[in-house]
C-alpha positions as CSV (number, residue, x, y, z in Angstrom):
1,X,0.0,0.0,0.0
2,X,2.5,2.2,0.7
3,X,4.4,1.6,-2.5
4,X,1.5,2.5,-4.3
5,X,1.2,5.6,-2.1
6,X,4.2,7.1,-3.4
7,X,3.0,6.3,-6.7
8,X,-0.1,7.9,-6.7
9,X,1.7,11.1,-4.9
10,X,4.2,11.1,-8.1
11,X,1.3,10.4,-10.7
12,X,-0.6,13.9,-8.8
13,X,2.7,15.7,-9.2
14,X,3.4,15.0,-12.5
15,X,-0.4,14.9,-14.0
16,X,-1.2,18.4,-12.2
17,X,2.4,20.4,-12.5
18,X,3.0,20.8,-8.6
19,X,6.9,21.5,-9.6
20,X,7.4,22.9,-6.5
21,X,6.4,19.9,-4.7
22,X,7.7,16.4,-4.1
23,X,6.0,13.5,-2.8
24,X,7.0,14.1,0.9
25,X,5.4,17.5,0.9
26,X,2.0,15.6,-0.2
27,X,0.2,14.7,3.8
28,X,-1.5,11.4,2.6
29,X,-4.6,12.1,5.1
30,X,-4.8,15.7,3.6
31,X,-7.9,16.6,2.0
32,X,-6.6,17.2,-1.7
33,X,-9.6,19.7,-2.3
34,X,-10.2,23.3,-0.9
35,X,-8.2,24.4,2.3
36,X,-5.5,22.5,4.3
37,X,-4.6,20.2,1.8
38,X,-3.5,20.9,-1.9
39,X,-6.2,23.3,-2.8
40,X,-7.2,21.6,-6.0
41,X,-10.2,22.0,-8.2
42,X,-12.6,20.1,-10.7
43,X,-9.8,20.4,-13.5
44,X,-7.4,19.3,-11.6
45,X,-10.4,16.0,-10.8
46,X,-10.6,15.8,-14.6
47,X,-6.7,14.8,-14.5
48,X,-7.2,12.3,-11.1
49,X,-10.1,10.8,-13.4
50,X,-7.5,10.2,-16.4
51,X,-5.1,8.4,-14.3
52,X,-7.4,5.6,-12.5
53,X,-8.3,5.2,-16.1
54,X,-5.3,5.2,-17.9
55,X,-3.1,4.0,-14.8
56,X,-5.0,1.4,-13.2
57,X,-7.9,0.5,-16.1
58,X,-10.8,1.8,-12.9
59,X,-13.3,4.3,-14.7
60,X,-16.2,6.2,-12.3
61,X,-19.0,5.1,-13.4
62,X,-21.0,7.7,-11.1
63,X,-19.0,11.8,-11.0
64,X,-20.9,12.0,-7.8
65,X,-19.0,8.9,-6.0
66,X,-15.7,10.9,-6.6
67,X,-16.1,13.2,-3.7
68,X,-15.5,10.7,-0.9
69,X,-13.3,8.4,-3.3
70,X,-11.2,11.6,-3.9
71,X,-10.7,13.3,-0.4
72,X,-7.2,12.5,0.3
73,X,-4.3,10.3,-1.4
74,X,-5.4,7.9,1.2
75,X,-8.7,7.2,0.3
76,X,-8.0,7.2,-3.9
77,X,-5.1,4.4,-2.6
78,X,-7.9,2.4,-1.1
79,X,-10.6,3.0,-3.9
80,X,-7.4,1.6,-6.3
81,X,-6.9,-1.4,-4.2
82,X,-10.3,-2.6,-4.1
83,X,-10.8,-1.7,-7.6
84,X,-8.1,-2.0,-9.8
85,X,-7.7,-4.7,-12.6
């Protein structure tokens, strides 16, 4: 899990152009939307959407289930484990 932690941290870095930040600098309980965590938006969900698809063949079926799914690195890690194929 935590392999695929570090992963997922470089896949955000890379996918949304945080050049200023590395994967250490990424709290994985942080919320990754709004305040106290990254601060990203709904494009940078476009780009999260891309890589479960492209990087681990999982595709929402439901927008509306991304909220929880996406709250923190944690809780994508765990929606990857249970779904990936």
């Amino acid at each position: 899990m935590e392999e695929l932690i570090l992963k997922l941290k470089e896949q955000l870095i890379e996918a949304l152009n945080l050049e200023e930040i590395t994967p250490e600098d990424i709290d994985t309980e942080a919320p990754l939307f709004g305040e106290g965590g990254l601060g990203l938006d709904s494009i940078d969900a476009l780009e999260i959407i891309l890589i479960l698809e492209k990087q681990y063949g999982i595709r929402l079926e439901n927008p509306a289930e991304a909220k929880p799914i996406f709250y923190s690195v944690r809780t994508l890690a765990d929606f990857i484990e249970q779904n990936r194929k």
